[in-house]
Each structure stands twice: as C-alpha cells, then as structure tokens.
FIVO-159064 format. One line per 4 residues: number of its first residue (from 1); their letters; for each residue x, y, z of C-alpha. Coordinates in nm, 3 decimals, always signed. Layout:
N
NUM = A = X:Y:Z ~ ...
# end
This chain:
417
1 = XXXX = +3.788:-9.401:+3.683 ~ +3.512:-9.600:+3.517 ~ +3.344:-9.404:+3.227 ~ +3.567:-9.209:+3.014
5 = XXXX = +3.825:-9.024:+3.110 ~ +4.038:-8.826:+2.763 ~ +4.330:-8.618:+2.704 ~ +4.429:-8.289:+2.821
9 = XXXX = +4.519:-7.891:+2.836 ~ +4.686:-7.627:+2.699 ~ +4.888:-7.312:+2.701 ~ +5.063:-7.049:+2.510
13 = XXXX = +5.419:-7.057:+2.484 ~ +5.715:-7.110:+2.206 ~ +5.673:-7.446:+2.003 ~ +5.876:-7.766:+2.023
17 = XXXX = +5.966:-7.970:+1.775 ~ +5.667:-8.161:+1.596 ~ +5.451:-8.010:+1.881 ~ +5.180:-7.785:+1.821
21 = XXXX = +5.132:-7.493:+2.031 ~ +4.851:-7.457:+2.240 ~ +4.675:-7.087:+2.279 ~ +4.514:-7.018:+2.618
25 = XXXX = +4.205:-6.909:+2.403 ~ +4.215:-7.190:+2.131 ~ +4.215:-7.531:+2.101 ~ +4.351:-7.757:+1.818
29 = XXXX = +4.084:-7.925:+1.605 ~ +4.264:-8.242:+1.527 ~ +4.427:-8.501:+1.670 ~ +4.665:-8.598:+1.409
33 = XXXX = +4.805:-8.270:+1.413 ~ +4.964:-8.293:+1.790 ~ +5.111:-8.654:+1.721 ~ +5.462:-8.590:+1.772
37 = XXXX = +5.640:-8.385:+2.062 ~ +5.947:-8.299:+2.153 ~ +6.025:-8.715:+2.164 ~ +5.943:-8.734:+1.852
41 = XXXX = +5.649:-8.915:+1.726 ~ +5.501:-9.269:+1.844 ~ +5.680:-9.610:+1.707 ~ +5.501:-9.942:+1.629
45 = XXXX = +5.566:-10.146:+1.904 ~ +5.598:-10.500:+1.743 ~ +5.439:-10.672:+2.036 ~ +5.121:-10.464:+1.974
49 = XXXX = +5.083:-10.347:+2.348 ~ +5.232:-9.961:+2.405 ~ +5.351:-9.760:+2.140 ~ +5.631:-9.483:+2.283
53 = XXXX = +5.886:-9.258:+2.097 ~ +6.179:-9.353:+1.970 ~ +6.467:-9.444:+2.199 ~ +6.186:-9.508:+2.494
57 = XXXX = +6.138:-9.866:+2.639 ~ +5.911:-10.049:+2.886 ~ +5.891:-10.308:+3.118 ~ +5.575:-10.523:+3.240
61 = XXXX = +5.612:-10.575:+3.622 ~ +5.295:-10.710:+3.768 ~ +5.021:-10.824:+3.610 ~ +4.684:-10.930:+3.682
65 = XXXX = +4.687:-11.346:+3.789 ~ +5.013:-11.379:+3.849 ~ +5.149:-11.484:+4.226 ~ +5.271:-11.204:+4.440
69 = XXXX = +5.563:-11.233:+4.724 ~ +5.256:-11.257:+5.003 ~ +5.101:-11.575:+4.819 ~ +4.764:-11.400:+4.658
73 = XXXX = +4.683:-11.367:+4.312 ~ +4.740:-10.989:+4.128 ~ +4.448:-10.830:+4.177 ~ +4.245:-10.697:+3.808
77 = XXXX = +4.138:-10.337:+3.799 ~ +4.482:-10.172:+3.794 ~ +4.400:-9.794:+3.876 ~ +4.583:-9.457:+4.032
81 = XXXX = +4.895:-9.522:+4.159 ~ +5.199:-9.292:+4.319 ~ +5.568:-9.351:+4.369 ~ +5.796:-9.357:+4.689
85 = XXXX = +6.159:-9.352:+4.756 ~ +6.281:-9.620:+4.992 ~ +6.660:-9.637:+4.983 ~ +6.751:-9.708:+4.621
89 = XXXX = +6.455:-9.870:+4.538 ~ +6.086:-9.693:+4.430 ~ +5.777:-9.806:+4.632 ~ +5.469:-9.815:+4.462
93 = XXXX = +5.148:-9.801:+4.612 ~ +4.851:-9.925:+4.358 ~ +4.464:-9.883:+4.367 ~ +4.265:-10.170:+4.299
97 = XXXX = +3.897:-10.043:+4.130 ~ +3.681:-10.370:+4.243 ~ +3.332:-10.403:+4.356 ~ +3.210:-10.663:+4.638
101 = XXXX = +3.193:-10.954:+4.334 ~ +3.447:-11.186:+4.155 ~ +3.821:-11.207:+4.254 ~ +3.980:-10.890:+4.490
105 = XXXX = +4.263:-10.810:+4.704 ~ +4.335:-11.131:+4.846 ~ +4.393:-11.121:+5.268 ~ +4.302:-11.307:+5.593
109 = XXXX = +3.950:-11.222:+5.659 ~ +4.048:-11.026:+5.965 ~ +4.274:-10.764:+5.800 ~ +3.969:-10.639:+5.559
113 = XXXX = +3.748:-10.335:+5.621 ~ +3.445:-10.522:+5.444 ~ +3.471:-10.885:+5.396 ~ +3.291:-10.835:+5.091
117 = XXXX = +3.479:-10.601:+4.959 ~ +3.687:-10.709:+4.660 ~ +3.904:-10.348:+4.611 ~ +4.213:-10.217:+4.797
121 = XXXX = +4.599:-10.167:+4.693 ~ +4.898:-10.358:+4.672 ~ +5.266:-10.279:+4.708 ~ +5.535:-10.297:+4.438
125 = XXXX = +5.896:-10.235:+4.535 ~ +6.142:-10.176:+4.232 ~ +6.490:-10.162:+4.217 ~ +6.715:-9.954:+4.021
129 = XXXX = +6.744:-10.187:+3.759 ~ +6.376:-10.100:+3.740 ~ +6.304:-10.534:+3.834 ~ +6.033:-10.610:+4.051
133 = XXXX = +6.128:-10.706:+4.371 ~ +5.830:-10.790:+4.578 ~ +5.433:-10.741:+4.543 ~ +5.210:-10.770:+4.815
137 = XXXX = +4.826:-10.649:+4.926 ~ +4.871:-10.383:+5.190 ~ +4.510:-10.289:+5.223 ~ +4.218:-10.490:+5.180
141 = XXXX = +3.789:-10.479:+5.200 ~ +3.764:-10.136:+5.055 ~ +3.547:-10.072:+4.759 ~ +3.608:-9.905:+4.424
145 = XXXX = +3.984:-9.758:+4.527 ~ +3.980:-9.530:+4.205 ~ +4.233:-9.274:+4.236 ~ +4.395:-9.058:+4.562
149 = XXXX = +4.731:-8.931:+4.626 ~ +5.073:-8.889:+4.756 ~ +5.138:-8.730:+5.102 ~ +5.422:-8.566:+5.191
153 = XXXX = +5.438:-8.810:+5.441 ~ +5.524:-9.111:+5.205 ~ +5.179:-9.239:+5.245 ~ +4.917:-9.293:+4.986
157 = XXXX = +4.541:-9.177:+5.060 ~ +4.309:-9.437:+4.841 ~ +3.956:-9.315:+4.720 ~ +3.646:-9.537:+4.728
161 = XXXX = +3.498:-9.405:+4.388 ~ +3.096:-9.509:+4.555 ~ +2.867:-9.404:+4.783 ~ +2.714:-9.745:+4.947
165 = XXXX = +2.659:-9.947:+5.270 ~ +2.755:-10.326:+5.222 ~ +2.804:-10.577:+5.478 ~ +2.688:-10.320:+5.749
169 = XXXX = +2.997:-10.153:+5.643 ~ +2.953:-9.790:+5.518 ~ +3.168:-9.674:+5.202 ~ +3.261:-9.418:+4.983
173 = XXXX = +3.554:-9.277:+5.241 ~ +3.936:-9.186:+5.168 ~ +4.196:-9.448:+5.376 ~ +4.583:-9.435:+5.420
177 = XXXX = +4.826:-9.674:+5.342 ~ +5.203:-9.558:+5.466 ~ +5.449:-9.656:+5.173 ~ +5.627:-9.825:+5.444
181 = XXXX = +5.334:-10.120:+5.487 ~ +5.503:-10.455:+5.460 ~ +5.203:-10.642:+5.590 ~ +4.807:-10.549:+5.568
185 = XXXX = +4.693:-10.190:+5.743 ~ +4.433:-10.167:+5.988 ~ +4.208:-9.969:+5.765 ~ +4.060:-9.717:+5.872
189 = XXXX = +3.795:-9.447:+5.670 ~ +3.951:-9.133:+5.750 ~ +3.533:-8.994:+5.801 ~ +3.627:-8.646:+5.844
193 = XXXX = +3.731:-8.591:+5.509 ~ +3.377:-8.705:+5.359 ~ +3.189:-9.003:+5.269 ~ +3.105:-8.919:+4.877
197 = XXXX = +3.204:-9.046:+4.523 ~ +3.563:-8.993:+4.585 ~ +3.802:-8.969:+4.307 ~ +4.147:-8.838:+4.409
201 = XXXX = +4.354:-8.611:+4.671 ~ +4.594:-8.347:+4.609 ~ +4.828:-8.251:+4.905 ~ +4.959:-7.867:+4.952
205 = XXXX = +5.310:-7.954:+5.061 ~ +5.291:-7.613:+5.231 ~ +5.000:-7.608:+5.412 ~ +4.913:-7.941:+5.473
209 = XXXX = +4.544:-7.893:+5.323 ~ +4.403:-8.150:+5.119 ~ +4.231:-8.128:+4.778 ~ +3.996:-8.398:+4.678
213 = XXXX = +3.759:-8.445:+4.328 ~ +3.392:-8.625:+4.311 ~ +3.342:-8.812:+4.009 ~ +2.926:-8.711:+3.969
217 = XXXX = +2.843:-8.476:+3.700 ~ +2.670:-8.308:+3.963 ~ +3.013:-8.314:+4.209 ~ +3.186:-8.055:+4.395
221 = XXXX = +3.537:-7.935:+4.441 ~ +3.647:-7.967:+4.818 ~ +3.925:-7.884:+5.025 ~ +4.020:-8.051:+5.380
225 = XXXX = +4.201:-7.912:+5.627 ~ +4.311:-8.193:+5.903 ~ +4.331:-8.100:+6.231 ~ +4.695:-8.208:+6.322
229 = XXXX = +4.879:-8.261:+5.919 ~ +5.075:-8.552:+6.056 ~ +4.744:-8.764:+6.165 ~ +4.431:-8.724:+5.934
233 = XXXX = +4.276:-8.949:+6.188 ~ +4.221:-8.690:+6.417 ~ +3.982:-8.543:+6.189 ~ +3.932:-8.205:+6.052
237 = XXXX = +3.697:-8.000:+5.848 ~ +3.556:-8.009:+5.489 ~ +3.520:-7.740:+5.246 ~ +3.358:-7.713:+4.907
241 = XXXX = +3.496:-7.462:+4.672 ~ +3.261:-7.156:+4.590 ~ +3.294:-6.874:+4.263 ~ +3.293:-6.514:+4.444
245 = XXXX = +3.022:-6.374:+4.268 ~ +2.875:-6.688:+4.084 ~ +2.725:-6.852:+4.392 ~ +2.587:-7.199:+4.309
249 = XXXX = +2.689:-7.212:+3.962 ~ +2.755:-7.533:+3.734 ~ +3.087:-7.507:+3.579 ~ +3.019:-7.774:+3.307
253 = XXXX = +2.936:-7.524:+3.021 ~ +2.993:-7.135:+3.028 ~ +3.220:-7.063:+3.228 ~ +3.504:-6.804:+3.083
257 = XXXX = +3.880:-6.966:+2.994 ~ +4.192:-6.836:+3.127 ~ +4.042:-6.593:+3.326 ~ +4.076:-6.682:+3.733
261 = XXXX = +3.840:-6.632:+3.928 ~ +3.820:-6.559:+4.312 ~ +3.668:-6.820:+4.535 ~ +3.594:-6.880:+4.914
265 = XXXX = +3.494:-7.213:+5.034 ~ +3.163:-7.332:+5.218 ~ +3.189:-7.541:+5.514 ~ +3.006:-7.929:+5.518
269 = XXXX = +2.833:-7.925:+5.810 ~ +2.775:-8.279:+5.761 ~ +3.080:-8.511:+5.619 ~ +2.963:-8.850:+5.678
273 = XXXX = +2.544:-8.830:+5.610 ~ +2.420:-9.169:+5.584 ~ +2.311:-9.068:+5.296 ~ +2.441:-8.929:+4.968
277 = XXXX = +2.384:-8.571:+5.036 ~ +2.741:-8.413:+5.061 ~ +2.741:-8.235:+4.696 ~ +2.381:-8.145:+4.754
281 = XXXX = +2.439:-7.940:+5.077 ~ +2.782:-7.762:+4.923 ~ +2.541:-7.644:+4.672 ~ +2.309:-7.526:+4.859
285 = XXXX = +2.540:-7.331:+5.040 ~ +2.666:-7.214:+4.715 ~ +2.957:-7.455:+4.596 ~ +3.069:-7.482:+4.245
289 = XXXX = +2.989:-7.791:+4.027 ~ +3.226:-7.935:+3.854 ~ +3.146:-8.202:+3.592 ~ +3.284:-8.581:+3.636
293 = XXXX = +3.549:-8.483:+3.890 ~ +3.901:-8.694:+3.780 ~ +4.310:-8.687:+3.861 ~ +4.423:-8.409:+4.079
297 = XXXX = +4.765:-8.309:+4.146 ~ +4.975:-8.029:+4.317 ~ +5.273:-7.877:+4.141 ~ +5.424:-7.562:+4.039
301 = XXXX = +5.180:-7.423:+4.271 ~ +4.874:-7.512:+4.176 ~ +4.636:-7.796:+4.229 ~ +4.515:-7.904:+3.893
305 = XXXX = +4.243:-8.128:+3.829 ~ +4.027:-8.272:+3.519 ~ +3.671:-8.329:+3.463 ~ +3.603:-8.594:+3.217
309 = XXXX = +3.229:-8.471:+3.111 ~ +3.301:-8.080:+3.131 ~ +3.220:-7.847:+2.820 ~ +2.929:-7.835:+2.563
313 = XXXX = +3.037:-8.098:+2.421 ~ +3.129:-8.303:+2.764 ~ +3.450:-8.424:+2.638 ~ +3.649:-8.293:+2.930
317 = XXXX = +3.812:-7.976:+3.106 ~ +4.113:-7.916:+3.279 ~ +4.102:-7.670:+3.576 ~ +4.400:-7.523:+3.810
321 = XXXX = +4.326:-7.373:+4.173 ~ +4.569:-7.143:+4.311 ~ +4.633:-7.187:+4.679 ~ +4.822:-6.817:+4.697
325 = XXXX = +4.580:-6.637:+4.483 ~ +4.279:-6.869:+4.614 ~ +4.168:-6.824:+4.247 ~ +4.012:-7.136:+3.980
329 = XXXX = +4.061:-7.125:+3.636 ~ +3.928:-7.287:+3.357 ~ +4.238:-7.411:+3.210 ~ +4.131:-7.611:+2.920
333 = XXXX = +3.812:-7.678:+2.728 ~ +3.823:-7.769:+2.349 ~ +3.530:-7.916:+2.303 ~ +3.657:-8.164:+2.041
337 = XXXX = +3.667:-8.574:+2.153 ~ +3.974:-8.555:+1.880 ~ +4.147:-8.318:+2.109 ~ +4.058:-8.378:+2.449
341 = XXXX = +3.842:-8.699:+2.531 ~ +3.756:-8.733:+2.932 ~ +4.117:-8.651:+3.083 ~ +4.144:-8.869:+3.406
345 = XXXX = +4.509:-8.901:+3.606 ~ +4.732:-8.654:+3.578 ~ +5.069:-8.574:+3.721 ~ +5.320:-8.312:+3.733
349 = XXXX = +5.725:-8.362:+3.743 ~ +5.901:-8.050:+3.867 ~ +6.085:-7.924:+3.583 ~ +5.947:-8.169:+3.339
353 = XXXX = +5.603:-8.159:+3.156 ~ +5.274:-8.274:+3.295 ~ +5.156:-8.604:+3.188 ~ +4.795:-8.702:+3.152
357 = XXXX = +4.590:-9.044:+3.122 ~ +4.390:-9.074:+2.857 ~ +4.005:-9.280:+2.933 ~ +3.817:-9.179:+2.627
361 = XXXX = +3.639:-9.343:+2.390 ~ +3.855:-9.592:+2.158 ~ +4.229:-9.580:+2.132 ~ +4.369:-9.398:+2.484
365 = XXXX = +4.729:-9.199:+2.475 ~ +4.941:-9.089:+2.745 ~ +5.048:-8.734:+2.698 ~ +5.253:-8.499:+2.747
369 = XXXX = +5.237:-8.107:+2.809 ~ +5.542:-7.879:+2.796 ~ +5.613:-7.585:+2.996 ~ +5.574:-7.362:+2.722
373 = XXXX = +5.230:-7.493:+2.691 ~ +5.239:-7.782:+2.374 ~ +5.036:-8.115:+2.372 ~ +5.163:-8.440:+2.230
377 = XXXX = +5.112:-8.813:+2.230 ~ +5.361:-8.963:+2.445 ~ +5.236:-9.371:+2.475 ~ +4.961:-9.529:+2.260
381 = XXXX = +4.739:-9.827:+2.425 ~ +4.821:-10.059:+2.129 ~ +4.691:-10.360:+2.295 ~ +4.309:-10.280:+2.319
385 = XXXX = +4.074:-9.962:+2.444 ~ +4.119:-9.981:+2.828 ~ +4.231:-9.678:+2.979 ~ +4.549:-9.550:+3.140
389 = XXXX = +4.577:-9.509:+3.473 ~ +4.807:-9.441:+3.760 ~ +5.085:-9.247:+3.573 ~ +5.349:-9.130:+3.834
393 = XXXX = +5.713:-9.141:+3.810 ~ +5.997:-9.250:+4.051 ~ +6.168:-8.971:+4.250 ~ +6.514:-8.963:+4.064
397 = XXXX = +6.236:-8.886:+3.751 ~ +6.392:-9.175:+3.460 ~ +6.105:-9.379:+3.531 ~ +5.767:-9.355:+3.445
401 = XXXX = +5.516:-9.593:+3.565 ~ +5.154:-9.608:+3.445 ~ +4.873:-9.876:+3.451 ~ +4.722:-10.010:+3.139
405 = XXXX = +4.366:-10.109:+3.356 ~ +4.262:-10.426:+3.126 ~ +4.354:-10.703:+3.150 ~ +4.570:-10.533:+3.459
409 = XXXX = +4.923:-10.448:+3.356 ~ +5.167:-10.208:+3.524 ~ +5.441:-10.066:+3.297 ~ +5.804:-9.895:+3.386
413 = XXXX = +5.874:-9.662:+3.118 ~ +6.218:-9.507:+3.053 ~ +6.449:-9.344:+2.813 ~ +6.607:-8.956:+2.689
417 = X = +6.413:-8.808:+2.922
# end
C-alpha cells in the first residue's frame, strides 16, 4: 500500500439515483460525472478532513501519537484493517506499514519478531456507542504489515509488503493475530504460505483455501491451501494461478473484459527461497502476472482483487476469481486516472455494495459500487492526499471504519445505510 492505489469497477445493471451506470464493456470518461450515488452527493465537511453524504457522520478514534490503554504511543502508518464481533462490542485488528527506522509498534523487546522492526498491528475495541474503549499493540517486529485479511476464525492474517533479511531475521511472510489478543502474540511467519511482497489474503469460507496478492508489477496471483484450516502453522502448499490456454502471460495490458477465463494453478516448489524468486518460478511454470497486486476480498462468491498499475494506461484493474467455476475475469479496466486511479482495499458487505479505497494520485475517495453495477463517491480525503486504507465494517453493518494513512487517523463512519 505505498505507491498508488485508485478507484474501482463496474457493471451493468439498472441506475440509481445520481449514479451512473457502469457497462461491463465501457467505462465512464469522467469523474465528475459519477459524483453522487444513491447517498446522494458529497457535503463540505467544515472541519476540512472527510467529506461524506448527507445525513452520514464520523468519528476519529485513534490517532497517530496519542497514548494507548497498554502505555505506547499510536503507531503512524495506519493501513488494512478488518472488523470482529466480541459480545456487543467490534474488535479491530489494524496494520501498521513501518520500516526498521523512526517510531513503530511499541513492545518489550522480547515480544518482537525483529527488534528492528518498527511495523505490526494494534487492537481497537469499540462499543456500540461506536467510543473507543481500549487500544493496544498485539503484534510487534514485523515489517511493512500492508494489508491481509479476516479468517473465519476471528483472526487477522497481516502481510509484510517486502522481501528482506534484517537483523538475521528473514521477512516478507504472512503472521496471525487472533482478534481475541489482549496482550502481544508470539509471532510467528506462517512460511508455508510464501515469503514474497505480500499484499493481502482472502479466505474461502467454504473451503478453507487462502487467496493472497503480490504488490510487484511483475507479481503473481496465488492460492494456499493449509494443511489442517484451523492451524496455518502446520503448513500447507502454495499455488500460483495459471490462464488455460495463455500459459505465462502478463495480464497488465490485453487481456479481454468480462469474458472468464479457465485457470489451473502451478505448484511453488519453493515457498520460502532465500531469495526473491517466488513470482519468477510461478512464471516459469506458467503463472499469470498480474500488475501491482492490491485489496482482496471474498464475497458473493468470488474473490476479488485490484491491481493498482494494470491497463495501458496503468491506472488500475479490478479482477474476480471464481472458486466454483475456477474461472478469472477481468472485471474492470478503464484506462482513465479520472475514473479509476490505482484501486487498493476493497471490501464487500453481503447485501450491501462493495466499497473501495482510493490511493491515487491527488485527492483519494472512498467508493461505493451497487449491486446493479453503479460507481459513486462515497467519502472525500478533505484533509490532504494520503490514501485510504483499511475500509471494513462492523458485523451488525452501521459502521464503517476506514484509515485515513497520514498523519494516522482511524474513522467510524455511520448513517442511512
């Protein structure tokens, strides 16, 4: 989640309200022309930090500097984020994107993986009232936690968004943090499940198999399946996605829209090389390429996922796998920064739209995506040009909660859903 990362997808379907309708073939050549949605469109927020529709509100829980519950300092780089139930209250689980300088996840030297390691996550627990209750580090060390994902486990699998040894301590590996943590994790790389430029993890809730991006232009598409679903520990094996028919192909310009395509996947003999050669063996073997690998996320039966540099004109795609039809799709691909510039989180509500993070170039929106298929700004960064990150929502579903990552700020958002 460090470059760019823009807006997002598209889809036929009957029009809402101040929407504009989005043709599986087409894309919209203007971004003024999908300002409002079915919320209507964006108000001036007065205190010139996030602009939302009318009616909508937000709240700024925990913020870069400030004390948390165990004593350290809020941690900067504010990144992907998910949401857990825990009696009335919503757990949230939040990546840290930190190198191995400046100020980190604060812990006792013992409880990191790295001591220089400045990234991990925290904990925020929020009541119904949507007030913060507690924050607190829960895993510490780790290096460039980008994005990950929810398990249906209630834990959280953070991404090390690098490839590097530090410290004597390898990197670039996927950990999990149970939502339950009230204290520091023993962390653990879960090495199995590869040691590359990790970006984020998608869980199939029906098989158990785990769907992970790589942020390189060069990166693959892979798919894990663990050994035993309730302990990723005990290892597994790794597969990188591959086109039936297209073997070895780069999917960054050329490939056909809205028309699935059968794949198989190609086994990684070799997980956890010592050095950066994951992507390069899938390929070889004839794995896909996928351009800037970003947010992935299961729903409605399919695992979609965004590449930020994708297209001719490398302002993003959005791409769906289907676990039934084992099929990939290019979903979206305007080719137009005013319409879709580098699409990073993204997360799906059953029964609700789909709601992407914008980490383009300039002024970044949240939006949203009906079912019917229509694209419209939802939040405005009106504060500065960081990106959003982290957008999940609580399980009842009347609270949204995103990062702004500069200066560090996470928001509850709520209103007529």
């Amino acid at each position: 989640m460090n470059l760019s990362r823009r807006k997002f997808f598209t889809m036929a379907g009957a029009s809402t309200a101040g929407a504009v309708l989005l043709s599986p073939l087409q894309a919209f050549y203007a971004k003024r022309a999908i300002a409002a949605g079915p919320y209507g469109s964006l108000i001036t927020d007065p205190l010139g930090v996030l602009d939302l529709p009318s009616g909508f509100q937000y709240k700024r829980l925990s913020e870069t500097g400030q004390t948390m519950t165990d004593g350290y300092a809020v941690p900067g780089g504010h990144d992907g984020m998910a949401a857990f139930a825990s009696g009335s209250d919503t757990v949230l689980i939040r990546n840290h994107e930190l190198g191995t300088s400046g100020t980190g996840v604060g812990a006792p030297t013992g409880s990191k993986y790295n001591s220089n390691g400045r990234g991990g996550c925290t904990k925020l627990v929020v009541n119904s009232s949507r007030n913060l209750v507690s924050h607190r580090g829960v895993l510490a060390g780790t290096v460039r936690n980008c994005a990950g994902g929810p398990t249906p486990s209630g834990s959280w699998l953070t991404c090390e968004e690098t490839f590097e040894t530090n410290n004597g301590k390898k990197h670039g590996y996927v950990f999990e943090v149970p939502s339950s943590a009230n204290t520091f994790v023993t962390p653990v790389p879960l090495t199995a499940m590869g040691r590359f430029n990790h970006e984020a993890a998608a869980v199939d809730p029906s098989t158990g198999y785990i769907y992970m991006t790589e942020d390189r232009t060069d990166g693959l598409f892979y798919r894990f399946i663990p050994t035993n679903i309730n302990n990723l520990s005990a290892g597994g094996t790794l597969y990188a996605l591959r086109v039936i028919g297209s073997s070895g192909i780069n999917t960054a310009t050329g490939f056909p829209k809205n028309t699935p395509r059968a794949v198989d996947w190609v086994q990684i003999t070799n997980p956890d090389p010592s050095t950066d050669t994951v992507r390069t063996a899938g390929f070889n073997s004839g794995a896909a390429r996928f351009s800037g690998g970003e947010g992935i996320f299961y729903g409605g039966g399919y695992v979609y996922f965004t590449c930020k540099s994708g297209g001719s004109t490398a302002d993003g795609q959005i791409w769906r796998y289907s676990p039934t039809n084992n099929t990939v799709e290019l979903y979206i691909e305007p080719n137009n920064s005013g319409v879709l510039d580098n699409p990073d989180n993204i997360v799906v509500f059953p029964g609700r739209d789909i709601f992407l993070c914008e980490d383009g170039d300039g002024t970044d929106y949240i939006l949203g995506i009906t079912p019917s298929g229509s694209l419209y700004k939802f939040g405005k960064n009106a504060l500065n040009t960081s990106e959003f990150a982290g957008v999940c929502f609580s399980p009842n579903g009347q609270t949204m909660f995103v990062n702004m990552q500069t200066p560090g700020i996470t928001f509850a958002i709520w209103g007529p859903w």
